[in-house]
C-alpha positions as CSV (number, residue, x, y, z in Angstrom):
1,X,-12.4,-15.0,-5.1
2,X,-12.5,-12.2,-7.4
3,X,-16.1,-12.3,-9.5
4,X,-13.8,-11.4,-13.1
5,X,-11.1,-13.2,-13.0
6,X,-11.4,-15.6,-10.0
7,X,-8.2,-14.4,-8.4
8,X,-8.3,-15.8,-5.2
9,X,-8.9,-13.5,-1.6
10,X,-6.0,-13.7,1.0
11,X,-6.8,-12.5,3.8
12,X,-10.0,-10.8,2.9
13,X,-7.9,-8.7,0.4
14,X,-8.4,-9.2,-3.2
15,X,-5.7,-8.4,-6.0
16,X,-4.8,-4.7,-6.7
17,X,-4.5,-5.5,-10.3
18,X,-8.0,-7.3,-10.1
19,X,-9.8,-3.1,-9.4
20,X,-9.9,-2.5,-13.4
21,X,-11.3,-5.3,-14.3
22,X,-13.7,-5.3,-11.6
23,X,-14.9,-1.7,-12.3
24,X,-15.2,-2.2,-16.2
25,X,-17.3,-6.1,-16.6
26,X,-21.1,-5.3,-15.8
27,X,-23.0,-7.4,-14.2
28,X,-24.1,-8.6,-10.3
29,X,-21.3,-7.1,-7.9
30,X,-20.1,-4.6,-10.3
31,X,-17.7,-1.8,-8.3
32,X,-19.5,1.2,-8.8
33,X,-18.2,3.5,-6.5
34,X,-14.7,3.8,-4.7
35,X,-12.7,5.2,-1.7
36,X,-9.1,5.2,-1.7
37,X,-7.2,5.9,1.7
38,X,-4.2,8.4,0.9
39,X,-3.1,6.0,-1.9
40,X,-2.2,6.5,-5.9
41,X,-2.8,3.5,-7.7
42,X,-2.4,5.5,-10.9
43,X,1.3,5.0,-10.3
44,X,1.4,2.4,-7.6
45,X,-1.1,-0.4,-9.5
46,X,0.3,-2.8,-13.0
47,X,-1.2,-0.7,-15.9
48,X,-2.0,2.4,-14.6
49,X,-3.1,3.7,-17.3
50,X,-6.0,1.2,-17.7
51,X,-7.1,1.5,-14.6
52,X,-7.3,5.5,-15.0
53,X,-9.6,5.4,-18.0
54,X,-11.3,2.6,-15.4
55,X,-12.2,5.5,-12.9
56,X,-14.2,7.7,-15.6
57,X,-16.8,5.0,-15.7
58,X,-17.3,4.4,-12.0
59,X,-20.7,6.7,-10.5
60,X,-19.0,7.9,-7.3
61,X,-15.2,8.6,-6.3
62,X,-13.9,9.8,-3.4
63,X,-10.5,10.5,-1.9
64,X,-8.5,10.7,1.4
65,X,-5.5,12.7,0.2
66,X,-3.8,16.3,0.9
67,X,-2.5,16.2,-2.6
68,X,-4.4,16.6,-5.4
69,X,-2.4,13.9,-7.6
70,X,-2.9,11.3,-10.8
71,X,-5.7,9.0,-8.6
72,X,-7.6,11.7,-6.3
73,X,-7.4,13.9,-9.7
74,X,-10.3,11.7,-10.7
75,X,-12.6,11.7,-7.3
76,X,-15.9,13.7,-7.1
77,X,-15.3,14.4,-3.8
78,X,-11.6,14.7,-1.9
79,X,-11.6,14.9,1.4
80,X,-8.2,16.2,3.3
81,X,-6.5,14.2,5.6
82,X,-4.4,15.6,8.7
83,X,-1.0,16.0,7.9
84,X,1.5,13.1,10.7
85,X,2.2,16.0,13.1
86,X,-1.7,17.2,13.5
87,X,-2.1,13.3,14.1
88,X,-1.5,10.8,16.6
89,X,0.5,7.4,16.1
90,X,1.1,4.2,17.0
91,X,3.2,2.3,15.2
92,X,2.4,-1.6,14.5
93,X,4.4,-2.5,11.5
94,X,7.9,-1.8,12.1
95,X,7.9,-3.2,15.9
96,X,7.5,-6.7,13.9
97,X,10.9,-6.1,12.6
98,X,12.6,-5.2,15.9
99,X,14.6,-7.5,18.4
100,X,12.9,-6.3,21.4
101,X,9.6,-5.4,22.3
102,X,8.7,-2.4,22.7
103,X,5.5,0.0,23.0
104,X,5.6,3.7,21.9
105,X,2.6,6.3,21.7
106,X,3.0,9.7,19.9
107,X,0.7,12.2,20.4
108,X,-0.8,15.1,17.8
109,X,1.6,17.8,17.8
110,X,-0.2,20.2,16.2
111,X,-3.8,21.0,17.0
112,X,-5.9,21.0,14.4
113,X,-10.0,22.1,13.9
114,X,-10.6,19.8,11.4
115,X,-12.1,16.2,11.4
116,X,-9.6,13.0,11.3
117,X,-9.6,10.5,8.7
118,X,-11.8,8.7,11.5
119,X,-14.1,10.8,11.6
120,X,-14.9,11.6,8.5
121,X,-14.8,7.9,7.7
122,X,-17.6,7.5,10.4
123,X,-19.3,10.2,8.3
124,X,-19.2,8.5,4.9
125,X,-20.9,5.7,7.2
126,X,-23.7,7.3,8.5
127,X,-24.6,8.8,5.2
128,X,-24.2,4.9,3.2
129,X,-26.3,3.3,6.3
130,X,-29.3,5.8,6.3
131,X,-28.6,7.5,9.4
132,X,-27.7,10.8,7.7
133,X,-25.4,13.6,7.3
134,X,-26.1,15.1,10.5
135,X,-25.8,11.7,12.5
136,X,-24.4,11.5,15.9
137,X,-21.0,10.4,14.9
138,X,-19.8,9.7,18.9
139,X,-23.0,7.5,19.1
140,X,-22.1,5.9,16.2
141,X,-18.4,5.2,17.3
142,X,-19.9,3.9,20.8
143,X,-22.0,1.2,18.9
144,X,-19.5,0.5,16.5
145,X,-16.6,-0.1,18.7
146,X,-19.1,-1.7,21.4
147,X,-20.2,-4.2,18.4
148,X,-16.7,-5.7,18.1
149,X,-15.7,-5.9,21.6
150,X,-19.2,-8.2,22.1
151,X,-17.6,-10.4,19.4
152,X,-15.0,-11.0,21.9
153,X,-16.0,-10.8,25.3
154,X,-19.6,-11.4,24.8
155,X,-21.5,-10.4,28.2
156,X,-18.5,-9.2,29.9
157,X,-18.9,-6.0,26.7
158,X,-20.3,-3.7,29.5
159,X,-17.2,-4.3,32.1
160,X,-15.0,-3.8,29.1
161,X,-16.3,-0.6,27.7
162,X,-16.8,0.8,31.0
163,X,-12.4,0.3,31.2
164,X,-11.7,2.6,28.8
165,X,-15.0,5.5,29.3
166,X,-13.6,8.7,28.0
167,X,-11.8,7.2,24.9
168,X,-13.0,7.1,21.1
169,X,-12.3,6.1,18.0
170,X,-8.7,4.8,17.1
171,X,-7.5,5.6,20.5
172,X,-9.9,3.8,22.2
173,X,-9.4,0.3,20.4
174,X,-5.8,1.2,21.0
175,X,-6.5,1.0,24.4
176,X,-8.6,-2.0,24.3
177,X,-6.1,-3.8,22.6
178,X,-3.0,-2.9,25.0
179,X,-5.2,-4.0,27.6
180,X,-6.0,-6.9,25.8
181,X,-2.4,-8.2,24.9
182,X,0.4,-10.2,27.0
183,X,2.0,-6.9,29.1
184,X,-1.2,-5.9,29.9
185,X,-0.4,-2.5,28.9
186,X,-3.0,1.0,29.3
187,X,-2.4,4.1,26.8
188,X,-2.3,5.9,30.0
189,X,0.9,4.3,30.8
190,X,2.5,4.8,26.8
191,X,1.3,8.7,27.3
192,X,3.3,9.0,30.9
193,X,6.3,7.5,28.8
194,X,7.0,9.5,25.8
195,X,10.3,7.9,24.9
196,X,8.4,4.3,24.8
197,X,8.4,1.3,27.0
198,X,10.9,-1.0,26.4
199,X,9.8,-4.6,27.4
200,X,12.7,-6.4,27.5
201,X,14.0,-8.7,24.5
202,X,11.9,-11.3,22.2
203,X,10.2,-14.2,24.1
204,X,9.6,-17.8,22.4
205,X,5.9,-17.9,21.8
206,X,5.3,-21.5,19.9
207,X,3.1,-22.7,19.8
208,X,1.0,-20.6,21.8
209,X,0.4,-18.3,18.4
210,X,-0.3,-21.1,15.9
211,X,-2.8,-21.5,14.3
212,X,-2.5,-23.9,12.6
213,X,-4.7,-27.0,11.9
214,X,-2.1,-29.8,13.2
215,X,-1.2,-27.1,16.1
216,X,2.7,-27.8,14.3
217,X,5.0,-24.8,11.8
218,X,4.1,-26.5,8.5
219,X,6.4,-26.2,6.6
220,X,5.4,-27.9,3.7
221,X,1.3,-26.7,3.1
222,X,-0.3,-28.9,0.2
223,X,-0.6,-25.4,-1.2
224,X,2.9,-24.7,-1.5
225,X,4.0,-28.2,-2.5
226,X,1.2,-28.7,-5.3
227,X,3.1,-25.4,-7.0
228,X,6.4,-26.7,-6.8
229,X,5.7,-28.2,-10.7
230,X,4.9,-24.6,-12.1
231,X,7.8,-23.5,-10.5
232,X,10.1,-25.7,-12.0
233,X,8.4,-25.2,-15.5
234,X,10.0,-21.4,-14.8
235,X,13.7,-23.2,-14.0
236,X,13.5,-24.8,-17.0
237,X,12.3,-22.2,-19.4
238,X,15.0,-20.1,-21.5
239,X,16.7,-16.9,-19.4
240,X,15.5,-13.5,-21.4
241,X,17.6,-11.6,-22.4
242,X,16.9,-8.6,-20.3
243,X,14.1,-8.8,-17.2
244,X,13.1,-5.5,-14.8
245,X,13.3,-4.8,-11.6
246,X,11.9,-2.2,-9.3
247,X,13.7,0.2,-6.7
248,X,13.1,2.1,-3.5
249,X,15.4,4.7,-2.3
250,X,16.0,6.4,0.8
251,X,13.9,9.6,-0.2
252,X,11.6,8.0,-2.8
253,X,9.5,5.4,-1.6
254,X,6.4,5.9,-2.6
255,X,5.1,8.8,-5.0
256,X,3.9,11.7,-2.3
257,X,7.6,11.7,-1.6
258,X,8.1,13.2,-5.0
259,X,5.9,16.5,-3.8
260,X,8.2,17.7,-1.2
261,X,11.5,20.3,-2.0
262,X,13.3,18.2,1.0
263,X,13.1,15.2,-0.7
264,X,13.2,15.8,-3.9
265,X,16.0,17.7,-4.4
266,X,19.5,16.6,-4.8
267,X,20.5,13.5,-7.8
268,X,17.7,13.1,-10.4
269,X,16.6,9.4,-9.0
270,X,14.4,8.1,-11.6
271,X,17.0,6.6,-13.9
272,X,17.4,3.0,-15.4
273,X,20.4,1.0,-13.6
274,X,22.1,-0.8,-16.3
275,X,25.4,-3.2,-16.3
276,X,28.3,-1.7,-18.6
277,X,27.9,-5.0,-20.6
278,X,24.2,-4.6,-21.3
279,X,24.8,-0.9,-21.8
280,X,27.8,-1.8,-24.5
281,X,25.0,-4.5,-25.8
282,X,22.3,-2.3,-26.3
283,X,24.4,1.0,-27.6
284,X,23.1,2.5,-24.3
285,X,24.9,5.4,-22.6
286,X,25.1,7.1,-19.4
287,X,23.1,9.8,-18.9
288,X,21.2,8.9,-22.1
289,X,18.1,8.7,-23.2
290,X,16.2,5.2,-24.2
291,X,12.8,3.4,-24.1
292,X,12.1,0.4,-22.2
293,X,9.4,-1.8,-24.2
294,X,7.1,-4.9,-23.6
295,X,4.9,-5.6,-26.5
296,X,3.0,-2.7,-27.0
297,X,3.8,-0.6,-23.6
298,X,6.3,1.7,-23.8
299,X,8.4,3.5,-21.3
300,X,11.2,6.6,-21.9
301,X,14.0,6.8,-19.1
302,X,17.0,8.0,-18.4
303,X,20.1,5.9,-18.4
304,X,22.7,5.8,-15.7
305,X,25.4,2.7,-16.0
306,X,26.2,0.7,-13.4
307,X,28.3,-2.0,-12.0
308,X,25.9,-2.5,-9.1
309,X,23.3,-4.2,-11.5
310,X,23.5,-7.5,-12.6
311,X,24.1,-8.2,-16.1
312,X,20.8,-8.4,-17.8
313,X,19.4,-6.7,-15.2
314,X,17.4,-3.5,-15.5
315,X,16.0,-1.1,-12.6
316,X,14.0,1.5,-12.6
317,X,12.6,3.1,-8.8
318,X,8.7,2.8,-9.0
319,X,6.4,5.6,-8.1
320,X,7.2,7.9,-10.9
321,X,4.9,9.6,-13.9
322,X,3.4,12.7,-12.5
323,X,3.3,14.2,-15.9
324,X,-0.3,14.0,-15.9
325,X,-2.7,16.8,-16.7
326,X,-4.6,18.2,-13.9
327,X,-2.8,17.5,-10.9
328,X,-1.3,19.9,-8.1
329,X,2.1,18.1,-7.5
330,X,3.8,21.2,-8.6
331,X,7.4,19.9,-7.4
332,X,6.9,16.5,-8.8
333,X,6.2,17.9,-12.0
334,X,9.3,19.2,-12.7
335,X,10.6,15.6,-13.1
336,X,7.9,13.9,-13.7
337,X,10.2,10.4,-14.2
338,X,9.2,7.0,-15.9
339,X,6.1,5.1,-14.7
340,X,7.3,1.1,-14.2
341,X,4.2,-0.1,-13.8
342,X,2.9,1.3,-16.8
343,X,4.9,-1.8,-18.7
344,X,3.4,-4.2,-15.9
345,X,0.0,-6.6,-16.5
346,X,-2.2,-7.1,-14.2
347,X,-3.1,-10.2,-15.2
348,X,0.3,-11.5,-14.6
349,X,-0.1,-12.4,-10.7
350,X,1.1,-15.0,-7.9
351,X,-0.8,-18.0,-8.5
352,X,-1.0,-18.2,-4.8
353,X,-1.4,-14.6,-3.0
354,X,-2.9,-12.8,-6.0
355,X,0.0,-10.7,-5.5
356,X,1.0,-8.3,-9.4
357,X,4.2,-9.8,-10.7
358,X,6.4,-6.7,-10.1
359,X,9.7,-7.9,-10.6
360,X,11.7,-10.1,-12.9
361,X,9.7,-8.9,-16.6
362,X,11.1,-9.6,-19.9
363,X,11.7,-6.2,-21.5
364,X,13.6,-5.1,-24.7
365,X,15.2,-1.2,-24.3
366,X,16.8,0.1,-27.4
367,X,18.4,3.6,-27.0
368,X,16.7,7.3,-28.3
């Protein structure tokens, strides 16, 4: 758990909205220096804001980013990463999703004469474990990647490495684990088939990925069932008036999206979505201005009425707020938009998964 606040760890990953907190409180365990990975929780974390002033106070920052934006504004040292087409890529999210399995490498497309994230992450290693700035950072791959392979295959490491000689870093444990999984698969093969390998459609594998302790889906965990009373507390406690919701949009996801002409162009998309009722309610109007309020955080966005919203019902895209001094997000300063999580607290969380309470706030919004 969290040494603040307790929050609990899922997964080895501890709250987001836990990092200001955790950076601020002195004492044993104190975060005193941070790396963040081509990420801007300036924007993206509840209470940005707080955790910005957090950053001044930490004794080492450093960034992965190509953008100099409100986060990597704050490092002491930034460190570019390749942009997708000088990389390679492999993708292991969105296959989840899919109704058929299927395997697809893509190669750098560009070359490139500067380090990879990888690399430079070995770097930052080296330095941090004493070995120095001028380490041997393949030797240091070799030992790193041999160290986790031994966790698996134990005194067959050798045999294993000796399968994939000529690899390293990310492409090598690619390797290892395509070799590793139920096709049996070699990056060899995905590079010989550019278009991907389809391996035919979904196969039943229950139990054989449980994990469980009964070895059974269980679909009632003591966790889950010993929070059913807090969630009927919530049934049974009065509807507000109006709550606020987040939004993603086909070309603003995430905030770098914001920086590009191609996707930034068009329909202004950082307005509030409000039903004509609430709008009539409020004395809102459509392309007005208004500020969105919870206790003493305050928001100003642009209205645009809707019939798509729900009455009572509010949403605003997240992402937004690049009105910030000292930044380089020259196109994503020119509408810098409304912040959302600016209004959000961090200490608002899932009881279970630690997760920030993004969704579903009590807000009041009065118009300018």
């Amino acid at each position: 758990m969290s040494r603040v606040s307790k929050a609990p760890e899922v997964f080895g990953e501890l709250p987001m909205g836990c990092l200001a907190e955790e950076i601020e409180t002195p004492g044993d365990g104190q975060v005193r220096a941070l790396i963040t990975i081509a990420s801007n929780p300036a924007l993206s974390a509840p209470d940005g804001p707080r955790l910005t002033a957090a950053f001044a106070g930490l004794e080492l920052m450093i960034s992965f980013d190509i953008y100099l934006n409100e986060t990597s504004r704050h490092a002491d040292v930034i460190l570019p990463g390749l942009s997708p087409l000088e990389d390679a890529h492999y993708d292991v999210a969105f296959p989840q999703l899919a109704w058929r399995n299927t395997a697809r490498f893509s190669p750098a497309i560009l070359p490139t004469d500067r380090p990879a994230e990888w690399q430079l992450l070995l770097r930052l290693i080296a330095i941090a474990t004493g070995r120095g700035a001028d380490a041997d950072l393949g030797a240091l791959d070799d030992q790193l990647t041999a160290d986790d392979v031994r966790r698996v295959a134990g005194p067959a490491t050798e045999l294993v490495m000796a399968q994939v000689a000529g690899a390293v870093g990310p492409e090598r444990l690619l390797d290892l684990a395509l070799r590793a999984g139920p096709y049996k698969l070699t990056l060899d093969q995905l590079r010989a088939a550019p278009a991907g390998l389809d391996l035919g459609e979904l196969a039943p594998r229950i139990p054989e990925l449980l994990r469980t302790p009964s070895g059974m889906i269980e679909l009632a965990p003591p966790l889950l069932v010993d929070d059913l009373a807090r969630a009927r507390a919530d049934l049974a406690r009065p509807v507000p008036a109006l709550v606020i919701v987040g939004r993603r949009q086909l070309r603003s996801n995430n905030s770098w999206m914001h920086n590009l002409p191609s996707l930034a162009k068009g329909p202004y998309r950082c307005v509030a979505l409000v039903h004509p009722g609430d709008a009539a309610r409020l004395a809102l109007r459509d392309g007005g201005q208004a500020r969105i309020s919870r206790g003493d955080r305050t928001i100003e966005v642009t209205v645009e009425i809707s019939e798509d919203m729900m009455p009572g019902v509010v949403s605003l895209p997240h992402g937004w707020g690049h009105a910030q001094p000292a930044t380089r997000m020259t196109v994503a300063a020119e509408r810098p938009g409304a912040n959302l999580n600016a209004l959000l607290d961090p200490a608002l969380r899932d009881p279970l998964s630690g997760n920030a309470v993004l969704a579903g706030i009590a807000v009041e919004m009065q118009p300018l």
